[in-house]
PQR file with spaces between the fields and no chain letter, atoms N, CA, C, O and H, PARSE charges and radii, in Angstrom:
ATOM       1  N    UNK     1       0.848   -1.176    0.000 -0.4000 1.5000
ATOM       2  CA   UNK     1       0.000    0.000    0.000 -0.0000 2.0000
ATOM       3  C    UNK     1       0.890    1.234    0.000  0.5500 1.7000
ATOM       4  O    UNK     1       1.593    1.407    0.995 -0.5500 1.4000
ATOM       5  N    UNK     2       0.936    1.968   -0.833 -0.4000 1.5000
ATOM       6  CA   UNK     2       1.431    3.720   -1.170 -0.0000 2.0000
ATOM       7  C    UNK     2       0.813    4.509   -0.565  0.5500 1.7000
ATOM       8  O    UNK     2      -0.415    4.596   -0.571 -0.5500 1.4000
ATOM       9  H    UNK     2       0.364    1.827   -1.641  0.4000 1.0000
ATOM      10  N    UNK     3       1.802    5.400    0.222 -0.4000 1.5000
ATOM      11  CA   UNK     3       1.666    6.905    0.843 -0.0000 2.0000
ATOM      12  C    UNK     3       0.213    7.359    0.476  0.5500 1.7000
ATOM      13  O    UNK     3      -0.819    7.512    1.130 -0.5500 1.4000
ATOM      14  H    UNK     3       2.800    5.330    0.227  0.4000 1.0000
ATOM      15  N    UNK     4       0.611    7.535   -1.048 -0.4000 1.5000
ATOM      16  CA   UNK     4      -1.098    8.521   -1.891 -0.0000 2.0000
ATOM      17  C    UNK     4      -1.519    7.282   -2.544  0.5500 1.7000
ATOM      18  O    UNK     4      -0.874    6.330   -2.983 -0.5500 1.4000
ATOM      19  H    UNK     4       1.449    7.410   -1.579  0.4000 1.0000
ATOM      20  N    UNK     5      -3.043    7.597   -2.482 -0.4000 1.5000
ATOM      21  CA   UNK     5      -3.767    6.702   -3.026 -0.0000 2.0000
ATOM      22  C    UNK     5      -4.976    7.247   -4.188  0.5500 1.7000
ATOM      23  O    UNK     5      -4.249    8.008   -4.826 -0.5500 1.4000
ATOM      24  H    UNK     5      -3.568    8.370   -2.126  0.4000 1.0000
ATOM      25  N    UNK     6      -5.861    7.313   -4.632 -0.4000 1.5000
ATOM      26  CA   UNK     6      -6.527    8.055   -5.422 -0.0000 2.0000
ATOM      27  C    UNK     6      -7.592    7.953   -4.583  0.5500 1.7000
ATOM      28  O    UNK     6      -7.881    6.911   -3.995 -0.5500 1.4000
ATOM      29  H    UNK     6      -6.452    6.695   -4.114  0.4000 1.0000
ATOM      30  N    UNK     7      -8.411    9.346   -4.460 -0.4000 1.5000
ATOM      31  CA   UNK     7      -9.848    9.762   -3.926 -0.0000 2.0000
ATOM      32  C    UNK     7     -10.761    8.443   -4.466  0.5500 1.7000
ATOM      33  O    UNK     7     -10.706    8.107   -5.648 -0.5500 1.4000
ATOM      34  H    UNK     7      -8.177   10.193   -4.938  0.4000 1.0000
ATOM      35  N    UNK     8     -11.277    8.008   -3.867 -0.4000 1.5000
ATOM      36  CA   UNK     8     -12.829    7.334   -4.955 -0.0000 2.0000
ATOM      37  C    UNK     8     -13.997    8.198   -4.220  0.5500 1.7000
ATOM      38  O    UNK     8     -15.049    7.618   -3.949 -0.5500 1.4000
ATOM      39  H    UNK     8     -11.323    8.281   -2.907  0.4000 1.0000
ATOM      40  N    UNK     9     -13.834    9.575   -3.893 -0.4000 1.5000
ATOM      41  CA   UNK     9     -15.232   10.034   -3.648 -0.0000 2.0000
ATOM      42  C    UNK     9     -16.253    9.705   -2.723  0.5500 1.7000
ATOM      43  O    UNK     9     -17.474    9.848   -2.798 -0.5500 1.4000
ATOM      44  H    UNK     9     -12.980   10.046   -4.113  0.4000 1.0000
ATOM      45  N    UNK    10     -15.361    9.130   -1.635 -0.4000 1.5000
ATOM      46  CA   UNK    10     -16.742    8.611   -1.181 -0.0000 2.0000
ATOM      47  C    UNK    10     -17.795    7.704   -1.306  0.5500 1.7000
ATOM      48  O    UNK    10     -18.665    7.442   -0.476 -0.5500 1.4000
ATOM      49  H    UNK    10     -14.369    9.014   -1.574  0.4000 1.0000
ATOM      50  N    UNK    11     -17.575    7.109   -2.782 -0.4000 1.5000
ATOM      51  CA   UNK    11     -18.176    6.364   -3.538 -0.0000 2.0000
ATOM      52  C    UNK    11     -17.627    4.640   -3.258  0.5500 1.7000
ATOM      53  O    UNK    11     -18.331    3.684   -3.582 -0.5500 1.4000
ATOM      54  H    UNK    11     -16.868    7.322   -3.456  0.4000 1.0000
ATOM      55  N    UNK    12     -16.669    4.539   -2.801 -0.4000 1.5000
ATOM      56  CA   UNK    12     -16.100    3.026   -2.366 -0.0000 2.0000
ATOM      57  C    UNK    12     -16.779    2.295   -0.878  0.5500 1.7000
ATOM      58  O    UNK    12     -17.631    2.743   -0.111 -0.5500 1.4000
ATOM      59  H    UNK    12     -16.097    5.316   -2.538  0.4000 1.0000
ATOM      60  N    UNK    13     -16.046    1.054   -0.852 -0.4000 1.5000
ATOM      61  CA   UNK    13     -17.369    0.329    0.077 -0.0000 2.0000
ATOM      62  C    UNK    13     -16.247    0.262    1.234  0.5500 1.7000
ATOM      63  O    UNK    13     -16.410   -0.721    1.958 -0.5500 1.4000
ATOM      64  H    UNK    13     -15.354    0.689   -1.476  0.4000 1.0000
ATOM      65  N    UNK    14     -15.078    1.123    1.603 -0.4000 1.5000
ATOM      66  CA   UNK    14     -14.722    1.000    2.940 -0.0000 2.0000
ATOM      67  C    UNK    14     -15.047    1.826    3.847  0.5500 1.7000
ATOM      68  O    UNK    14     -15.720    2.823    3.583 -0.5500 1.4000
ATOM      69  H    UNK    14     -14.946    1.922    1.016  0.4000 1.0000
ATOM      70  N    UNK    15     -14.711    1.604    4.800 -0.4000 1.5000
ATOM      71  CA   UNK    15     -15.242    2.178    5.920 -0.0000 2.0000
ATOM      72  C    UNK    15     -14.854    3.682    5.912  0.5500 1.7000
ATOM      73  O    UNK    15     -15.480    4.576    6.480 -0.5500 1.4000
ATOM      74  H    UNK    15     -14.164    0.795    5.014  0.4000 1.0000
ATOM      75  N    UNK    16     -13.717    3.818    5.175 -0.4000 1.5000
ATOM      76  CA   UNK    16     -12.879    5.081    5.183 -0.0000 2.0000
ATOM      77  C    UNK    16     -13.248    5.843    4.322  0.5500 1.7000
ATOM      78  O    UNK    16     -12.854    7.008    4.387 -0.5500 1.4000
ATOM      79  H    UNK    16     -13.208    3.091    4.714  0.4000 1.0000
ATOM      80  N    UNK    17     -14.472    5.262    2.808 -0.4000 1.5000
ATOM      81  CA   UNK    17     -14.242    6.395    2.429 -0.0000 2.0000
ATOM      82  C    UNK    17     -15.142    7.199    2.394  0.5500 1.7000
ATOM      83  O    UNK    17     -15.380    7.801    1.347 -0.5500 1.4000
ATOM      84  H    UNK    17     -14.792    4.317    2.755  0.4000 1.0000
ATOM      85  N    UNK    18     -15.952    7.434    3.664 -0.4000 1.5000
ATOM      86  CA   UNK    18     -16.793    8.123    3.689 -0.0000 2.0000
ATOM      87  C    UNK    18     -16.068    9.462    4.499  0.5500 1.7000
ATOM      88  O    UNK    18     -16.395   10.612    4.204 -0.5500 1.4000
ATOM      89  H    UNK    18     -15.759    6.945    4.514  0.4000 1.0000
ATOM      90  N    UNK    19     -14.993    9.147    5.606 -0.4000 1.5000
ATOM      91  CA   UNK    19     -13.907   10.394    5.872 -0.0000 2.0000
ATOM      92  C    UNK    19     -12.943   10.680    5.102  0.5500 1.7000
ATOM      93  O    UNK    19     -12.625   11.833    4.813 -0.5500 1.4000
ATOM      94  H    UNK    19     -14.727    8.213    5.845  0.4000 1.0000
ATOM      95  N    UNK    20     -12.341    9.581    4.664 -0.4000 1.5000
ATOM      96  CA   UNK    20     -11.040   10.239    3.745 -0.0000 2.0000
ATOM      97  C    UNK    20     -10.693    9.835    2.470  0.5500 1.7000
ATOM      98  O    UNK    20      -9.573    9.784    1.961 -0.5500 1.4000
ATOM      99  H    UNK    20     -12.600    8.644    4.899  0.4000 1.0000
ATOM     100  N    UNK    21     -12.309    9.414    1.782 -0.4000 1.5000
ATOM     101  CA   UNK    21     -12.321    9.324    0.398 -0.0000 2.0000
ATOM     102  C    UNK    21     -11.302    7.793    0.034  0.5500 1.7000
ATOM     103  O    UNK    21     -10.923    7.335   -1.044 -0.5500 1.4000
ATOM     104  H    UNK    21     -13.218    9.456    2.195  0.4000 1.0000
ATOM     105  N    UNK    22     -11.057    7.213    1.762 -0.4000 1.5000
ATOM     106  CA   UNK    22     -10.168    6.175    1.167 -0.0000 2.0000
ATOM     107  C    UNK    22      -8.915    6.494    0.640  0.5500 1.7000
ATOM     108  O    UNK    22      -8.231    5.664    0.042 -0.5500 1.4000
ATOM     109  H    UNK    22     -11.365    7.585    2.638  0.4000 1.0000
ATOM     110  N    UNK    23      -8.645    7.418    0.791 -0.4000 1.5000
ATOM     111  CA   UNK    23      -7.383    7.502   -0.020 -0.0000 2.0000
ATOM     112  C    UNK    23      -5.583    7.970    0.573  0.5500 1.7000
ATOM     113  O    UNK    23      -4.568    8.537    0.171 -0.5500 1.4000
ATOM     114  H    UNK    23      -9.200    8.092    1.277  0.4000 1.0000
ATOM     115  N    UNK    24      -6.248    7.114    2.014 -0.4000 1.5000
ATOM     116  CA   UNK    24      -4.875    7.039    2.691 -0.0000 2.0000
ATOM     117  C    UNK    24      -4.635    7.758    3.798  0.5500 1.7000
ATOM     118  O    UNK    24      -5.577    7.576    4.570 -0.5500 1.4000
ATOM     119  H    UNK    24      -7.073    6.653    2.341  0.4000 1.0000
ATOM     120  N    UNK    25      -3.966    8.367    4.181 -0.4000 1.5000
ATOM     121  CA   UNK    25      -3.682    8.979    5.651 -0.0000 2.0000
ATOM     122  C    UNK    25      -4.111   10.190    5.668  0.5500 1.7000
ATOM     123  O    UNK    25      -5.102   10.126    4.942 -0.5500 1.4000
ATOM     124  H    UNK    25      -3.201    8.514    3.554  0.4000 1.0000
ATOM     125  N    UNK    26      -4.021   11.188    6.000 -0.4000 1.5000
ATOM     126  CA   UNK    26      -4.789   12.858    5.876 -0.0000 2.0000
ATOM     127  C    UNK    26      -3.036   13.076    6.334  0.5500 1.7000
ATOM     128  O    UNK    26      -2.563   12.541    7.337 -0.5500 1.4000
ATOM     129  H    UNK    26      -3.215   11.240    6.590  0.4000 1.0000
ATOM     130  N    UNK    27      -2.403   13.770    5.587 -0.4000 1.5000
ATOM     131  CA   UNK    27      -1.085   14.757    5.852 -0.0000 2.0000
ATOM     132  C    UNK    27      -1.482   15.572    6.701  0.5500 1.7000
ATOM     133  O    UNK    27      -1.234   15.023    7.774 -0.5500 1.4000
ATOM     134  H    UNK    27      -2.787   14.204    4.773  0.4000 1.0000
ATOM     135  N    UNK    28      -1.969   16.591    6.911 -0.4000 1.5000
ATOM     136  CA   UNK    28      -2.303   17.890    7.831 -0.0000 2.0000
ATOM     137  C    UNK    28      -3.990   18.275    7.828  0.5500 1.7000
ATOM     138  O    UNK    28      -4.851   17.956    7.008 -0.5500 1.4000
ATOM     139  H    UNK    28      -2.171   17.037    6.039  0.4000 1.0000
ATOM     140  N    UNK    29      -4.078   18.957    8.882 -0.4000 1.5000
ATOM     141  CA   UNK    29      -5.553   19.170    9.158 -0.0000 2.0000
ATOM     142  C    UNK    29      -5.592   20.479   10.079  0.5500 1.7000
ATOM     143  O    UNK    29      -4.694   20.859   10.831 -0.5500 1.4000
ATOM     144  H    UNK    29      -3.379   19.216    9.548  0.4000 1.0000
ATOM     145  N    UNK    30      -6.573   20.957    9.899 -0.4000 1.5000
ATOM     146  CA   UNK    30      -6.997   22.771    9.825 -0.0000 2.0000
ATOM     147  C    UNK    30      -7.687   23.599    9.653  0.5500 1.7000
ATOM     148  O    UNK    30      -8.692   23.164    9.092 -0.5500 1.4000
ATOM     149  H    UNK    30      -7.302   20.648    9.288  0.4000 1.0000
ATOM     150  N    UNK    31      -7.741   24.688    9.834 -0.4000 1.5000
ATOM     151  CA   UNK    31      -9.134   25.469   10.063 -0.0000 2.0000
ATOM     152  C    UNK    31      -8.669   26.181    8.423  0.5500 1.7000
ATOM     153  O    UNK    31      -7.584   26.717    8.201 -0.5500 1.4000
ATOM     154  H    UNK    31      -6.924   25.041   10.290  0.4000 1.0000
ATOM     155  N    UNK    32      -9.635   26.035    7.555 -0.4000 1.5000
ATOM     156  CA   UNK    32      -9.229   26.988    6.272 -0.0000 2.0000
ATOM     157  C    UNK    32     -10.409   28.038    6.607  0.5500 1.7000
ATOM     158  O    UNK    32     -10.571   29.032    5.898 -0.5500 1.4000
ATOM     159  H    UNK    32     -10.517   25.599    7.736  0.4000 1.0000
């Protein structure tokens, strides 16, 4: 499994990608 992974939108059947699109670890997090 690789660092980056590609978004699937939300649209995939793990558990994850309804927070992180599945697509691997979150680098940084923040108030934009």
């Amino acid at each position: 499994m690789s660092l980056f992974q590609t978004d699937d939108l939300g649209r995939g059947t793990s558990d994850l990608s309804k927070t992180t699109g599945n697509a691997g670890s979150r680098l940084a997090c923040g108030t934009i």
